[in-house]
C-alpha positions in Angstrom: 0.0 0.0 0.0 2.9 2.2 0.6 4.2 1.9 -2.8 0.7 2.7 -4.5 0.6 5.8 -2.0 4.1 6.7 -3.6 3.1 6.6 -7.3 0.0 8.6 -6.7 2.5 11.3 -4.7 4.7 11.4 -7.7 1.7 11.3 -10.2 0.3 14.1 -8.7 3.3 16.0 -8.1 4.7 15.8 -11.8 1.2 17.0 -13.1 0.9 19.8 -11.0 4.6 20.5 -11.9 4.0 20.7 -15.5 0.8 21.7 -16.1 1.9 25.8 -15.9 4.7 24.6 -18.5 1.7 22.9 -20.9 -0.5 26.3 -20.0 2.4 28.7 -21.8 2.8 26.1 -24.6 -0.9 25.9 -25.4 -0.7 30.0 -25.5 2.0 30.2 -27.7 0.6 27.8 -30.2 -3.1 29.1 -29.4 -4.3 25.9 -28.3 -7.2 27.9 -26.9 -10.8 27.5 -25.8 -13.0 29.9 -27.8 -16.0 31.4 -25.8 -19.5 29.2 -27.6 -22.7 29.5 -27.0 -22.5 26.1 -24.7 -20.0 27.4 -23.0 -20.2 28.9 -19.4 -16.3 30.1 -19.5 -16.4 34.3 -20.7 -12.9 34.6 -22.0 -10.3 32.2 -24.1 -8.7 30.1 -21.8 -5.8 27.6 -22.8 -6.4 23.9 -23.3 -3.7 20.9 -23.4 -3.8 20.0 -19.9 -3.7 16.6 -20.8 -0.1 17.0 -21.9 0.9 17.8 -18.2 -1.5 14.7 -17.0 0.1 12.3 -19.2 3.6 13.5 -17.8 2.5 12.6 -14.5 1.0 9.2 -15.8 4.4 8.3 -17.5 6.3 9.2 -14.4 4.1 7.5 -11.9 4.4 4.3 -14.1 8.3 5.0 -14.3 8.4 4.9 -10.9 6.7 1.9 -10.0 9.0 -0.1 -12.4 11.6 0.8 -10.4 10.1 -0.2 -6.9 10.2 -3.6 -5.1 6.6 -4.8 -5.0 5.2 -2.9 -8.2 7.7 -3.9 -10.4 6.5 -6.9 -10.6 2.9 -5.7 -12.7 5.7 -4.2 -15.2 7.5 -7.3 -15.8 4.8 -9.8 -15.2 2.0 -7.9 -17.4 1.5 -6.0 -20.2 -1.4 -3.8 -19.1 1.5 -0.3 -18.2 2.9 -1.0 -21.5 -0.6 -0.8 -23.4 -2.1 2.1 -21.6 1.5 4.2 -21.8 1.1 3.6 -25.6 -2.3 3.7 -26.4 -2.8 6.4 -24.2 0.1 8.7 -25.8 -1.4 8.0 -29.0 -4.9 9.4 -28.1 -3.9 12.4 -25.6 -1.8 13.5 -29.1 -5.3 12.9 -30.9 -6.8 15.3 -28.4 -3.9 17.9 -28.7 -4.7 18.1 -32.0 -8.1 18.4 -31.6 -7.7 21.4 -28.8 -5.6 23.0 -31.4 -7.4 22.4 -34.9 -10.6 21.0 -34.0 -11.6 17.7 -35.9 -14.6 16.6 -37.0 -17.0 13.9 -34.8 -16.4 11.2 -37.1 -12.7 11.5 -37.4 -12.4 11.9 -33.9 -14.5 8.9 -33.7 -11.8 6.9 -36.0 -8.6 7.9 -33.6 -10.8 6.4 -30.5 -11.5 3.4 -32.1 -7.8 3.3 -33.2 -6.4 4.1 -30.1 -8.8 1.5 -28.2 -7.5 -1.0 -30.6 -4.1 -0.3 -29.8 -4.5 -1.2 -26.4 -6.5 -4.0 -27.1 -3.8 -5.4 -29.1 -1.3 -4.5 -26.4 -3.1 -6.7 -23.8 -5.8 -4.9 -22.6 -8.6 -6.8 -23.1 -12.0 -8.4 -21.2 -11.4 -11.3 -20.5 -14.5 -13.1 -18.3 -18.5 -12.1 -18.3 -20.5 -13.1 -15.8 -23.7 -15.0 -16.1 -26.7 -13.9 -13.7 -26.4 -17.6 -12.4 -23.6 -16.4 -10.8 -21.3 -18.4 -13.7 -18.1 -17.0 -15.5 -18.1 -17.2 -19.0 -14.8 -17.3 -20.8 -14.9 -14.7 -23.8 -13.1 -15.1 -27.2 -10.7 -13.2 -28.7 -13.7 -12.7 -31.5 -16.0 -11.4 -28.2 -13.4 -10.2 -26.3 -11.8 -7.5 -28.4 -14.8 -5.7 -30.4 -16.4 -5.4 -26.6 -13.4 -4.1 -25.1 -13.1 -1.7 -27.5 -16.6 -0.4 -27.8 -16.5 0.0 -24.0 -13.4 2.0 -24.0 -15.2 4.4 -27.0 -18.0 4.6 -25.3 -16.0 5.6 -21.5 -13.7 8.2 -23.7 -17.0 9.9 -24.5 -18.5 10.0 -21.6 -15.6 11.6 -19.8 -15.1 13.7 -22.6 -19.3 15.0 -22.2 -19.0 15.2 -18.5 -15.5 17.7 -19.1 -18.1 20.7 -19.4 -16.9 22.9 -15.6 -13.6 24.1 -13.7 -13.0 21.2 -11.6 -15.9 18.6 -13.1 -14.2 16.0 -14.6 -10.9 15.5 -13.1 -12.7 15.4 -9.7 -15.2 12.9 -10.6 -12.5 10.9 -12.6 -10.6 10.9 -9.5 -13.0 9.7 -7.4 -13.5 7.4 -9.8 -10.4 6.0 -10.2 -9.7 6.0 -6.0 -13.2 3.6 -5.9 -11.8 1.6 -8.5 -8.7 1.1 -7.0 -10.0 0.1 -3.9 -12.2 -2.2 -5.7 -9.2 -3.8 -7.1 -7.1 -4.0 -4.2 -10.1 -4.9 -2.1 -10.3 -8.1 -4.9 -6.9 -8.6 -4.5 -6.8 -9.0 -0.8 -10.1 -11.0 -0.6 -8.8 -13.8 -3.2 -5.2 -13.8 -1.5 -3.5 -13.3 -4.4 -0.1 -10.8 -5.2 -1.8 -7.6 -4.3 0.0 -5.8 -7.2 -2.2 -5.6 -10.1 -2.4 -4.2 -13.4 -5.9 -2.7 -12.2 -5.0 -0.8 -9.2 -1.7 0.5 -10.9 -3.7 2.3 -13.7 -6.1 3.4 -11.1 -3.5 5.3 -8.9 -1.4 7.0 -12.0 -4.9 8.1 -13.4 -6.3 9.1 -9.6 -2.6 10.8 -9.0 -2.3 12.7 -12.4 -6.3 14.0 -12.1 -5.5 15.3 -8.4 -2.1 17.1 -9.6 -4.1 18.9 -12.2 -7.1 20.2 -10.1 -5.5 23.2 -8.6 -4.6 24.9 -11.7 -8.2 23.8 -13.0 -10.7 24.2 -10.1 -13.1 26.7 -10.5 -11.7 30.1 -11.7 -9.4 27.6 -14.0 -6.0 29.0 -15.6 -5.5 25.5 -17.8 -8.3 23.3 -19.3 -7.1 19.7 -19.9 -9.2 19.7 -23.2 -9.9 16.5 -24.9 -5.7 15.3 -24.7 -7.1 15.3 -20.9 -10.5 14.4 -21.0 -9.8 11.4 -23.4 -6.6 10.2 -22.4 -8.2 9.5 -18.7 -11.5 7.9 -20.3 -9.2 5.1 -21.9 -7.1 4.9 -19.0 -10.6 4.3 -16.2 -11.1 2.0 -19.5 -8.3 0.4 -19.0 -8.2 0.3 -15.3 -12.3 -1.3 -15.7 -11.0 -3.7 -18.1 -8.0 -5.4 -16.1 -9.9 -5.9 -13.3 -12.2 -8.0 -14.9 -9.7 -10.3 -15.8 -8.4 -10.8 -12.2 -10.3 -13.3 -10.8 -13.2 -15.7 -10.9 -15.8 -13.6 -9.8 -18.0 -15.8 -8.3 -15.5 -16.7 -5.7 -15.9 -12.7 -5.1 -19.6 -12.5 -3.5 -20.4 -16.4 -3.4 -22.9 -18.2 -5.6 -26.1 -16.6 -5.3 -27.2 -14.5 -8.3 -27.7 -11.5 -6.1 -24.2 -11.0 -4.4 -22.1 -12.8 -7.5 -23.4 -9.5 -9.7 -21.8 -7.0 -7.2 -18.5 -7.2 -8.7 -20.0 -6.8 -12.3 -22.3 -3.9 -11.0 -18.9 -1.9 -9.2 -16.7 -0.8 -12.2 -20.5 0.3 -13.8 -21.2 2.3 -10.5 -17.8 3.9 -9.9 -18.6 5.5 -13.4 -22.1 5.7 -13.1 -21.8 9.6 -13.5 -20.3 10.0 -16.8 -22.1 7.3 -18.1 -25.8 9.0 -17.1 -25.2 11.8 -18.4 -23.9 10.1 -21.8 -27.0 8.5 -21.7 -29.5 11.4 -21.0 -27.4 12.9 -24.1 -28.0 10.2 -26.4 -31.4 9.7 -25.7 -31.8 13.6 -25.3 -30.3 14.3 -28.7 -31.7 11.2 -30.6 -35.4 12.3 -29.0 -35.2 15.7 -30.8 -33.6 13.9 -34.2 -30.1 15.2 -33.8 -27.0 13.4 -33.9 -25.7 11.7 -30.5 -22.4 14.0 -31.1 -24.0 17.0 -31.7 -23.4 19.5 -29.0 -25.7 21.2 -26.7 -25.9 22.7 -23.5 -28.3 20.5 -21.8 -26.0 18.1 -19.5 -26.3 17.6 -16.1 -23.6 20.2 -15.0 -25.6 22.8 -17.5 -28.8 21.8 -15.7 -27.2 22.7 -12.2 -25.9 25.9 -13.0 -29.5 26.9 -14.6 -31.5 26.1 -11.8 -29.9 28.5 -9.9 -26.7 27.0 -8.2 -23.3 28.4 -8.3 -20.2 27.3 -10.1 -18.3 25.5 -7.4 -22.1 24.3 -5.6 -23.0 22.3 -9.0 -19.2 21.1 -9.2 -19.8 19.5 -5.9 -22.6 18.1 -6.3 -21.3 16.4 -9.2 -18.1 15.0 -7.6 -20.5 14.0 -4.6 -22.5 12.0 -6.7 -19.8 10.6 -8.5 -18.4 9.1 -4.9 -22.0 7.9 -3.4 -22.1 5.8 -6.5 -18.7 4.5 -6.7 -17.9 4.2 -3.2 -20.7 3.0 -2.5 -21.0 -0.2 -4.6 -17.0 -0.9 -3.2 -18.5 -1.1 -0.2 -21.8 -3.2 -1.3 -19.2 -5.2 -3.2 -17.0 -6.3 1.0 -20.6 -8.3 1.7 -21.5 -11.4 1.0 -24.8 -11.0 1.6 -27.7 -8.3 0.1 -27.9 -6.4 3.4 -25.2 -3.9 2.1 -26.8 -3.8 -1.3 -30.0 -2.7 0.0 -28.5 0.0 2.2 -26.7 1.4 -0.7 -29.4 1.3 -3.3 -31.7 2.9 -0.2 -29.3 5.6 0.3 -28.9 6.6 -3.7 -33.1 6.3 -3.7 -33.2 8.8 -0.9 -30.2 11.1 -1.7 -31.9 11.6 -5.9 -35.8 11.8 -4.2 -34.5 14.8 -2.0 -32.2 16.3 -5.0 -34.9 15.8 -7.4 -37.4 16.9 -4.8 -35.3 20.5 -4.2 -34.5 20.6 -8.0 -36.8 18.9 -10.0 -35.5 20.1 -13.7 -32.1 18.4 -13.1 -32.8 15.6 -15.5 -35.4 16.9 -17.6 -35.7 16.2 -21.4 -36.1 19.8 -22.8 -39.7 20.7 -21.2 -41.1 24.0 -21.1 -38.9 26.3 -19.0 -38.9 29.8 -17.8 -35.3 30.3 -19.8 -35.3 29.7 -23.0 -36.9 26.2 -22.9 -33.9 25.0 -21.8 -35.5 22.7 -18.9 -34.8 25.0 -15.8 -37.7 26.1 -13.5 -36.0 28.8 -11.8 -34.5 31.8 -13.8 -31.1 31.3 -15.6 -28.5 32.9 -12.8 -24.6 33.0 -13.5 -23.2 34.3 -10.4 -19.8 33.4 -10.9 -19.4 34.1 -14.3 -17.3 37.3 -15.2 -17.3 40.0 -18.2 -13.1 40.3 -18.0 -10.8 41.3 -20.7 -9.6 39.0 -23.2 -6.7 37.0 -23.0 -3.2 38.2 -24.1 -1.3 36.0 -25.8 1.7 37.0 -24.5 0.3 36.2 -21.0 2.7 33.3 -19.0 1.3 31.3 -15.8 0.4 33.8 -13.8 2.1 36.2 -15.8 1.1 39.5 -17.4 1.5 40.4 -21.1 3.5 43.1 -22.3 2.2 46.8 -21.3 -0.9 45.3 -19.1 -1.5 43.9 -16.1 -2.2 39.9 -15.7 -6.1 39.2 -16.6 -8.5 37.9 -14.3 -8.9 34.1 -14.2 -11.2 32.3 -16.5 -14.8 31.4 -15.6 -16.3 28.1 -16.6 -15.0 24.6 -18.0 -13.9 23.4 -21.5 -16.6 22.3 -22.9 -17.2 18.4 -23.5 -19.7 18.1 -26.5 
């Protein structure tokens, strides 16, 4: 455990290290975030933040190569190799997006590419799990088109839920901490060599999200753009898909159909955020015969700032969501029997009656609204967003441009589609 709390130090550290060096490149090569109508940010703000993030994944992995007990997961497995690879391939997809934006379908393309690097790298599902409680061995001819839809399908996700300051590397890293758990957790309760593939990625992706939240908590200096945003979907991906292939998991919960599905059901509810609101967006967007990648300004974090709360408030309630869910079904997952379960599912039924109770347009489909028809009830209030002056180009980390004093910090996130 001491080693894993090492690599997420040094994860973190290098991040936070280089992000003010990736904030200066992106303004000299105007990498920038242009102010769109979805947008809740005023001003240009800088993007490739995942080029500081994937620094701190690289070193984090570096590091553990070189320690006694995690060395082992980069001689004995292939996973760090894979997710170094694929993962540099699709953050450099991202920085090119952030600095000439592609279109969906290309985009599209590189995922699928990059998800199939991976796959063919190692990273790969590798057991299902029947409701009888019975593991099914998957073929290569199952097992590789499924692992790469589910990484597409997780890089989006992330990529929709990167939309405030602060919003998706907080919920990724609480993401990535419940899944770590989960996989030491598996680890421990099967007695086997508690270094795994799974709770490696975890703590590099946990480490490099934390490192990169100061510069980008609400007012942000650095967005980590979609070189951030996707490069941590594929990695949770990653992490997701290599614990899958740890163990047996009926041996997990037992034999009954009921606690053998928790361990299924825990990598779903550690990302249960990003992948509600990629399927309110879907269905949202498909409802009003649009295209699932058009963009709009209807997700969940939009919905929280128009129903009246402030900036950091709807961050929060994000990132708290993001660890009732994920936390929460580690913790269902440590019981054998369906007592946990039910206190778990109780506490999510009461926690979304009072939320939707208080704020009943949070998940609404469009309906008539007192702004626009956007879906809000109460009248569309941007406290914390600020009429500044633009952004000089000339402008360093913290710096000030030539002849003028330093601008104000940027208000609002980058944008996911």
């Amino acid at each position: 455990m001491r080693e894993y709390a090492l690599v997420f130090v040094i994860s973190a550290a290098v991040t936070f290290l280089v992000t003010p060096l990736a904030r200066r490149f992106a303004v000299r090569v105007r990498a920038m975030s242009e102010v769109r109508d979805r947008d809740v940010h005023s001003i240009p703000t800088p993007r490739l933040g995942g080029i500081a993030m994937y620094a701190g994944v690289v070193a984090g992995m570096l590091v553990a190569s070189q320690l006694p007990f995690l060395s082992a997961v980069a001689r004995d497995y292939g996973e760090p190799r894979a997710v170094l690879v694929a993962g540099g391939l699709i953050c450099m997809l991202g920085a090119i997006d952030d600095r000439w934006p592609l279109d969906a379908l290309t985009k599209l393309a590189g995922q699928v590419a990059c998800a199939g690097v991976m796959v063919l790298l190692g990273v790969q599902l590798s057991f299902a799990l029947l409701p009888s409680g019975n593991t099914l061995s998957l073929t290569a001819e199952t097992a590789i088109p499924l692992t790469i839809f589910v990484a597409v399908v997780l890089v989006n996700a992330v990529n929709m839920v990167d939309g405030l300051d602060g919003l998706a590397a907080g919920v990724c890293a609480v993401a990535a901490l419940a899944g770590f758990a989960y996989a030491y957790h598996l680890a421990v309760s099967n007695q086997i060599y508690r270094a795994t593939p799974a709770a490696l990625i975890a703590v590099v992706t946990a480490g490099a999200c934390v490192g990169f939240l100061p510069h980008n908590f609400y007012p942000a200096r650095v967005f980590m753009g979609d070189s951030g945003s996707m490069m941590i979907g594929l990695l949770l991906a990653a992490s997701m898909t290599s614990v899958t292939g740890e163990v047996s998991y009926g041996g997990v919960a037992g034999t009954s159909a009921l606690p053998s599905l928790i361990p299924l059901a825990v990598p779903l509810a550690v990302l249960a955020v990003p992948f509600l609101d990629l399927l309110l967006a879907v269905l949202r967007r498909t409802r009003r015969g649009s295209s699932p990648f058009s963009p709009d300004k209807q997700h969940l974090h939009h919905r929280l700032l128009e129903i009246g709360n402030s900036h950091r408030k709807a961050v929060l309630f994000m990132w708290f969501w993001a660890a009732l869910f994920g936390f929460g079904g580690v913790v269902a997952s440590l019981s054998t029997g369906p007592g946990a379960v039910l206190c778990v599912v109780a506490a999510v039924v009461v926690c979304s009656a009072l939320l939707l109770i208080r704020q009943p347009a949070l998940v609404g489909f469009g309906g008539a609204a007192s702004n626009g028809g956007r879906g809000g009830t109460a009248p569309d209030r941007r406290p914390d967003v600020m009429t500044v002056a633009p952004l000089a180009p000339h402008d360093g980390y913290g710096g000030a441009p030539a002849g003028g004093e330093a601008p104000p910090p940027t208000a609002g996130g980058s944008g996911g589609l």
